[in-house]
PyMOL Python script that loads the backbone (N, CA, C, O; Angstrom):
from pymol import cmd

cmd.read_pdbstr("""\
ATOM      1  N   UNK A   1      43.461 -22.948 -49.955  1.00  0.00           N
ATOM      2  CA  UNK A   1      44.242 -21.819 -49.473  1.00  0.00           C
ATOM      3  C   UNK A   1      43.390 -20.562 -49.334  1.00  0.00           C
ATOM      4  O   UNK A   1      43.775 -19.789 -48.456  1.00  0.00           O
ATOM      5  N   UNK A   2      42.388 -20.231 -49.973  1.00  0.00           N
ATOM      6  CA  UNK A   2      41.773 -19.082 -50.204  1.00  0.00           C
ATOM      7  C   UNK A   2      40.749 -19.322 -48.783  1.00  0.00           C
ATOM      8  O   UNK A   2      40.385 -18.247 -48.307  1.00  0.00           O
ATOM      9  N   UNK A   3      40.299 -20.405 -48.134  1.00  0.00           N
ATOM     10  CA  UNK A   3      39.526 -20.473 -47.175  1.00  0.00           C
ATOM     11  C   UNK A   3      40.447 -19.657 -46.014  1.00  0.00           C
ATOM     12  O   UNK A   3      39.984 -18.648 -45.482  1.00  0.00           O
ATOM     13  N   UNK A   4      41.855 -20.199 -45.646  1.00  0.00           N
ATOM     14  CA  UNK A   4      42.929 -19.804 -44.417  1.00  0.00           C
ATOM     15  C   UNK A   4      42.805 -17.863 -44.951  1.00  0.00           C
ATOM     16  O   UNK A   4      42.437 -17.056 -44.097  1.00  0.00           O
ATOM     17  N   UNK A   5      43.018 -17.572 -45.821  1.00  0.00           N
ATOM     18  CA  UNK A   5      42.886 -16.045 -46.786  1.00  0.00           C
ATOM     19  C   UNK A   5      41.539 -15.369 -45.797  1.00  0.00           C
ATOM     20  O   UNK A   5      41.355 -14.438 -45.011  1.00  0.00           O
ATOM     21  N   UNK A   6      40.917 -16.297 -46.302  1.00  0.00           N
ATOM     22  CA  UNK A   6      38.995 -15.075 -45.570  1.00  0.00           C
ATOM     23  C   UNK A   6      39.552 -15.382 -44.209  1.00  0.00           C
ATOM     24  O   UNK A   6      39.883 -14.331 -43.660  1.00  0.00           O
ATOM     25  N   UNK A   7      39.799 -16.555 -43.388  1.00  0.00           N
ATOM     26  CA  UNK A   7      39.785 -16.303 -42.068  1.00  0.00           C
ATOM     27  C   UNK A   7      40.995 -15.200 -41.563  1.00  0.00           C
ATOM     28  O   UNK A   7      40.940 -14.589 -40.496  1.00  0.00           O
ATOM     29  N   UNK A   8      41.807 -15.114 -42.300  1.00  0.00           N
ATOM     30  CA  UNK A   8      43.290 -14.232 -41.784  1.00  0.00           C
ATOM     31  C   UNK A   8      42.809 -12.383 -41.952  1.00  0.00           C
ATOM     32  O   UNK A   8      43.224 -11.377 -41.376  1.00  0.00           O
ATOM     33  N   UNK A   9      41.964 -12.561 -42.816  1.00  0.00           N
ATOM     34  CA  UNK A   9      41.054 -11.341 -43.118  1.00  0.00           C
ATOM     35  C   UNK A   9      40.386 -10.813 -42.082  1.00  0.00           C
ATOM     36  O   UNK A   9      40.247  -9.626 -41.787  1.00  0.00           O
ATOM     37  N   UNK A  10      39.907 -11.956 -41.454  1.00  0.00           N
ATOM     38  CA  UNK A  10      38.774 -11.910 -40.515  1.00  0.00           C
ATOM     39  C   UNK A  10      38.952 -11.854 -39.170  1.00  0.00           C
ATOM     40  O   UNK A  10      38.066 -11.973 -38.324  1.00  0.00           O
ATOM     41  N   UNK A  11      40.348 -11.634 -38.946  1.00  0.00           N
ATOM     42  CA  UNK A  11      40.819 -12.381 -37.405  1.00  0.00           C
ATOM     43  C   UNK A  11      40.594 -11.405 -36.537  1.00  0.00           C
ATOM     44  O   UNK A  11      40.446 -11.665 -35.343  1.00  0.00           O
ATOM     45  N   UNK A  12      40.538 -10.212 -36.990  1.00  0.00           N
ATOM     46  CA  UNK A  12      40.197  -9.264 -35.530  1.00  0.00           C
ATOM     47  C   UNK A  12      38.521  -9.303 -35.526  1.00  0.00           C
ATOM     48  O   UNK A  12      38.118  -8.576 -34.618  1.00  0.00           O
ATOM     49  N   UNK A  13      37.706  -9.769 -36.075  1.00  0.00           N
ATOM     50  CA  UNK A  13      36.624 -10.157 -36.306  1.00  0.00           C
ATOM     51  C   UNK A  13      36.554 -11.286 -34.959  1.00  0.00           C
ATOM     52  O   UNK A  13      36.320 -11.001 -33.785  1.00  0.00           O
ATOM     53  N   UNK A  14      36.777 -12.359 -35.424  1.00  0.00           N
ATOM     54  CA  UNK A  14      37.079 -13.646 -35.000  1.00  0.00           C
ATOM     55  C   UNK A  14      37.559 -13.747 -33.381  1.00  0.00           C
ATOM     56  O   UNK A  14      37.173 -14.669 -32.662  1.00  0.00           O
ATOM     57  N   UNK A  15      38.192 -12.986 -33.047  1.00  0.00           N
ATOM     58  CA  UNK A  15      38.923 -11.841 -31.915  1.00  0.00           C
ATOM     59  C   UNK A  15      37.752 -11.250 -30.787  1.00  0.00           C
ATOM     60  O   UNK A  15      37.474 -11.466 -29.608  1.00  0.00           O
ATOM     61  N   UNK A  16      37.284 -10.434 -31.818  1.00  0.00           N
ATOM     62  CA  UNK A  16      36.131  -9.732 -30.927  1.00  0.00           C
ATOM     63  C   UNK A  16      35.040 -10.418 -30.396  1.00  0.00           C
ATOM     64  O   UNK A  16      34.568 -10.214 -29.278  1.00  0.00           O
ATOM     65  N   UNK A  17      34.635 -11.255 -31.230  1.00  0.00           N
ATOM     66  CA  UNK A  17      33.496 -11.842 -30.812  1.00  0.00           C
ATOM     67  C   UNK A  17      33.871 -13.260 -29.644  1.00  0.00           C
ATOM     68  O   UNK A  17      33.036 -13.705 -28.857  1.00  0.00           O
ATOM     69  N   UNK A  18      34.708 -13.568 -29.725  1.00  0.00           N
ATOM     70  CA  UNK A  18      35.319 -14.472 -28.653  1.00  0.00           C
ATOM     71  C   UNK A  18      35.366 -13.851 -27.661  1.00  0.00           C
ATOM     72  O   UNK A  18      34.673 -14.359 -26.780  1.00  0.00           O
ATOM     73  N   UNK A  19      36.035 -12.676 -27.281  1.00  0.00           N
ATOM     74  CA  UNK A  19      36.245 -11.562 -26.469  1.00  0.00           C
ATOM     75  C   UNK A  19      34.952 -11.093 -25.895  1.00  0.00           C
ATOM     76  O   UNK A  19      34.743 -11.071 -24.682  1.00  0.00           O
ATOM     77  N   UNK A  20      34.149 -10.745 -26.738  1.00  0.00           N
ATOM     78  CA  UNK A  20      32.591 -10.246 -26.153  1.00  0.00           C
ATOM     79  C   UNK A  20      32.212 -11.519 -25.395  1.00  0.00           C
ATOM     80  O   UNK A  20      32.019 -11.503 -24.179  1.00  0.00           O
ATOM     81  N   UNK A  21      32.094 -12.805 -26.266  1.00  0.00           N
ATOM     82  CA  UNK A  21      31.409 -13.879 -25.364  1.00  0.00           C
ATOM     83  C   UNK A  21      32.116 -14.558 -24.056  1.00  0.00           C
ATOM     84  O   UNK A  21      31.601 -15.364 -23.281  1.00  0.00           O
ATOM     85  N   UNK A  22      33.412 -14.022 -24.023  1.00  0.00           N
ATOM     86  CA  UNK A  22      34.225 -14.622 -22.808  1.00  0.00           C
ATOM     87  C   UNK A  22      33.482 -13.128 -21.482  1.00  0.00           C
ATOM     88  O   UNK A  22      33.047 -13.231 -20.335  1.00  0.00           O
ATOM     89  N   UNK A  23      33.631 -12.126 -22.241  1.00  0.00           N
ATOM     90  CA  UNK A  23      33.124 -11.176 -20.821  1.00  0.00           C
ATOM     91  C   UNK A  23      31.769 -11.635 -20.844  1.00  0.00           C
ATOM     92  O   UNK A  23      31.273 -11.770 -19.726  1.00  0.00           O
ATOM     93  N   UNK A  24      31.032 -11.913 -21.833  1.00  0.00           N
ATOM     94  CA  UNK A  24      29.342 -12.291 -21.277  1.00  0.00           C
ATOM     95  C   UNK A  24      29.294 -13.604 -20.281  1.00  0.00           C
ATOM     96  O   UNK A  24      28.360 -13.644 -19.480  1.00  0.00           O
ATOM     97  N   UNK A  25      30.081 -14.487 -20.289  1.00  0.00           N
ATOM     98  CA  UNK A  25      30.181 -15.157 -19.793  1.00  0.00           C
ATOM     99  C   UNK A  25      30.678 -15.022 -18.435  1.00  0.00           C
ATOM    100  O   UNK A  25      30.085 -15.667 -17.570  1.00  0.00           O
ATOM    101  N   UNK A  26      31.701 -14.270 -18.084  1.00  0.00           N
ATOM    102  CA  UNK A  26      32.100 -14.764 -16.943  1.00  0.00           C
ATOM    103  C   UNK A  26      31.302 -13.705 -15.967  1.00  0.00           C
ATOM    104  O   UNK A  26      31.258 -13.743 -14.738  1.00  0.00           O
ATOM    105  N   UNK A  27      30.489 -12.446 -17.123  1.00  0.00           N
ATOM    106  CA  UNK A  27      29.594 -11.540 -16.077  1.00  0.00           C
ATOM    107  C   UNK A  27      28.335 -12.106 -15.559  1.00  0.00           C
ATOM    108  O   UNK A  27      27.704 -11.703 -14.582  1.00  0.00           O
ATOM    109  N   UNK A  28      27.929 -13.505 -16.667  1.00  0.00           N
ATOM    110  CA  UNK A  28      26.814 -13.990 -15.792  1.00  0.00           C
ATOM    111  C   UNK A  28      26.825 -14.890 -15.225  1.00  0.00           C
ATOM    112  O   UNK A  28      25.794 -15.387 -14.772  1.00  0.00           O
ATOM    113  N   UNK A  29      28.464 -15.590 -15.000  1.00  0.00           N
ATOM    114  CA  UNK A  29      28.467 -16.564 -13.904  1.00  0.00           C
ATOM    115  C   UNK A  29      28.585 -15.655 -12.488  1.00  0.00           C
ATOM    116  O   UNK A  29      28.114 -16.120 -11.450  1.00  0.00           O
ATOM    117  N   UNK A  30      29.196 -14.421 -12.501  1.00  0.00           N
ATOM    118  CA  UNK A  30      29.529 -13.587 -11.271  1.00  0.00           C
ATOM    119  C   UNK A  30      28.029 -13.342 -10.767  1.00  0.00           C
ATOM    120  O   UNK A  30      27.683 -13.637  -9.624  1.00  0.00           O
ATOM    121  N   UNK A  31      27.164 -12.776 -11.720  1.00  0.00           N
ATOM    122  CA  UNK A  31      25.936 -12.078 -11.039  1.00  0.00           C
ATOM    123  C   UNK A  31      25.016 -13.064 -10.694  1.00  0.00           C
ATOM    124  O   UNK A  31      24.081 -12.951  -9.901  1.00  0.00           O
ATOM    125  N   UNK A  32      25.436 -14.315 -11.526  1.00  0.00           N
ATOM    126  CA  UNK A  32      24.499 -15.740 -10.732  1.00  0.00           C
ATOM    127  C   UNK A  32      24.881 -16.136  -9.128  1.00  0.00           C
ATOM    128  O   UNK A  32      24.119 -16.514  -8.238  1.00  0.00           O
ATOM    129  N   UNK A  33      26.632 -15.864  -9.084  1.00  0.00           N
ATOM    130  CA  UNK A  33      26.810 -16.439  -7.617  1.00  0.00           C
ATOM    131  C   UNK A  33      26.404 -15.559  -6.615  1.00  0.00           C
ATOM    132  O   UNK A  33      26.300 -15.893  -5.435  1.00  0.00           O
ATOM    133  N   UNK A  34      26.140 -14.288  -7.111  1.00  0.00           N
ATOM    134  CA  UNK A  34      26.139 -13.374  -5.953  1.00  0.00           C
ATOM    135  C   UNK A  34      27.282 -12.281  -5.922  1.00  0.00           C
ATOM    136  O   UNK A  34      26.999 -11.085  -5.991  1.00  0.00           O
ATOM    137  N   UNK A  35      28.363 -12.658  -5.834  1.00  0.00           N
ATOM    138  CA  UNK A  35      29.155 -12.099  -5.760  1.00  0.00           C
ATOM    139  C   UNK A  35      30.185 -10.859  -6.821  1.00  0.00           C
ATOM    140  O   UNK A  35      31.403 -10.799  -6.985  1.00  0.00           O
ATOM    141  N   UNK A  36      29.420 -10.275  -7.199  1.00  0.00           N
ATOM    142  CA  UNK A  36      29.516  -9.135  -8.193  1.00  0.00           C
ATOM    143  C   UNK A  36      29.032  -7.877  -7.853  1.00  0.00           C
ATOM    144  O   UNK A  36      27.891  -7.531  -7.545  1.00  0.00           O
ATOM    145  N   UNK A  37      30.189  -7.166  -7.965  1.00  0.00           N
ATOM    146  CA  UNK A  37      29.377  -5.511  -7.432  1.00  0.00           C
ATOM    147  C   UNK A  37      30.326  -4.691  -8.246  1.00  0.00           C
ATOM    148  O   UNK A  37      31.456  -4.909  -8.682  1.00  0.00           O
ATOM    149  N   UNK A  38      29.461  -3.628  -8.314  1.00  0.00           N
ATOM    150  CA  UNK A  38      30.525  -2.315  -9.132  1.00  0.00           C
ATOM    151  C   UNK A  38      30.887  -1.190  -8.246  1.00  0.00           C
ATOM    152  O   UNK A  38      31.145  -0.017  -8.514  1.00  0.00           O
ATOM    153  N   UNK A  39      30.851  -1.743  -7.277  1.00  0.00           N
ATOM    154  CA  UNK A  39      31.264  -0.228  -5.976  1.00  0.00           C
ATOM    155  C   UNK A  39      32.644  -0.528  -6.005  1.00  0.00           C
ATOM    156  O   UNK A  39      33.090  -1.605  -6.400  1.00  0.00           O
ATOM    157  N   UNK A  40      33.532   0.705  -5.461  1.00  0.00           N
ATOM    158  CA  UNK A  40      34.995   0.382  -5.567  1.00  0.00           C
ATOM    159  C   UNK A  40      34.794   0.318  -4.152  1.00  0.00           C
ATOM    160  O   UNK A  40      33.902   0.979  -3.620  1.00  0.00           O
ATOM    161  N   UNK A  41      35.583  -0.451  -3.488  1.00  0.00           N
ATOM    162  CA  UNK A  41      35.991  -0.915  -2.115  1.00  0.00           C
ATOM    163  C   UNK A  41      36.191   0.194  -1.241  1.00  0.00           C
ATOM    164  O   UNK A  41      36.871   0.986  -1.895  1.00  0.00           O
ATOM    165  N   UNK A  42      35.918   0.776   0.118  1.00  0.00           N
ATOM    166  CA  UNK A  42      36.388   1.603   0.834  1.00  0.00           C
ATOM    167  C   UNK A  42      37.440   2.438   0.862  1.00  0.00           C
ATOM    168  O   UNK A  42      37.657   3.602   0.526  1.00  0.00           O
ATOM    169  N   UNK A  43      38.365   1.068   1.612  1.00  0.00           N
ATOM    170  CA  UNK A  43      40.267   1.016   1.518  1.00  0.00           C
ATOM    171  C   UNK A  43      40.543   1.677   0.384  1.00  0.00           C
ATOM    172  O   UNK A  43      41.572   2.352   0.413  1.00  0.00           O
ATOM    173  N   UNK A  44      39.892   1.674  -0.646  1.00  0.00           N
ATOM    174  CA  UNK A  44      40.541   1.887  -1.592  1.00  0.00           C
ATOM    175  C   UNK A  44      40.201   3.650  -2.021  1.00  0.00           C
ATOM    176  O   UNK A  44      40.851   4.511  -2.614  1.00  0.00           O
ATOM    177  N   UNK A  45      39.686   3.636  -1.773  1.00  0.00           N
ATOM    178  CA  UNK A  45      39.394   5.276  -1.613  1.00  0.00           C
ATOM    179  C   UNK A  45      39.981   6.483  -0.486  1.00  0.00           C
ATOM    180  O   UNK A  45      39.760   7.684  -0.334  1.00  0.00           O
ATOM    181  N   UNK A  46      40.591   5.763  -0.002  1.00  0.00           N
ATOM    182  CA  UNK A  46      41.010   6.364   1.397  1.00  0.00           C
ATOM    183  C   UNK A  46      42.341   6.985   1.266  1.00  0.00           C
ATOM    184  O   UNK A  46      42.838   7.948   1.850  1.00  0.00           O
ATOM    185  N   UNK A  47      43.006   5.830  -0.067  1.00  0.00           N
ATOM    186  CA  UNK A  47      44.335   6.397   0.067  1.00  0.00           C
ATOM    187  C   UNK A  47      44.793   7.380  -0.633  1.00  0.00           C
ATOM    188  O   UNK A  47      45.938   7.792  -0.445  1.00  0.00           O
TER     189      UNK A  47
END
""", "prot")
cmd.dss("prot")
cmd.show_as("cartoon", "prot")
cmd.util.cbc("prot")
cmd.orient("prot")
């Protein structure tokens, strides 16, 4: 029981770092295909 205890302790821990490695991840599948940019779109400024 005391093991489920440290992890329930730990969960925004546990949280973050899943979280960090899901954005590392899907930022270096984007900048591998090409298709990644940080400009905001034209259209979108217009209105």
């Amino acid at each position: 029981m005391s093991v489920l205890e440290k992890i329930r302790s730990r969960a925004g821990l546990l949280v973050g770092i899943i979280g960090v490695a899901l954005l590392v991840f899907i930022l270096q599948s984007a900048l591998e295909s090409g298709n990644f940019s940080l400009e905001i779109p034209i259209p979108l400024l217009e209105k």
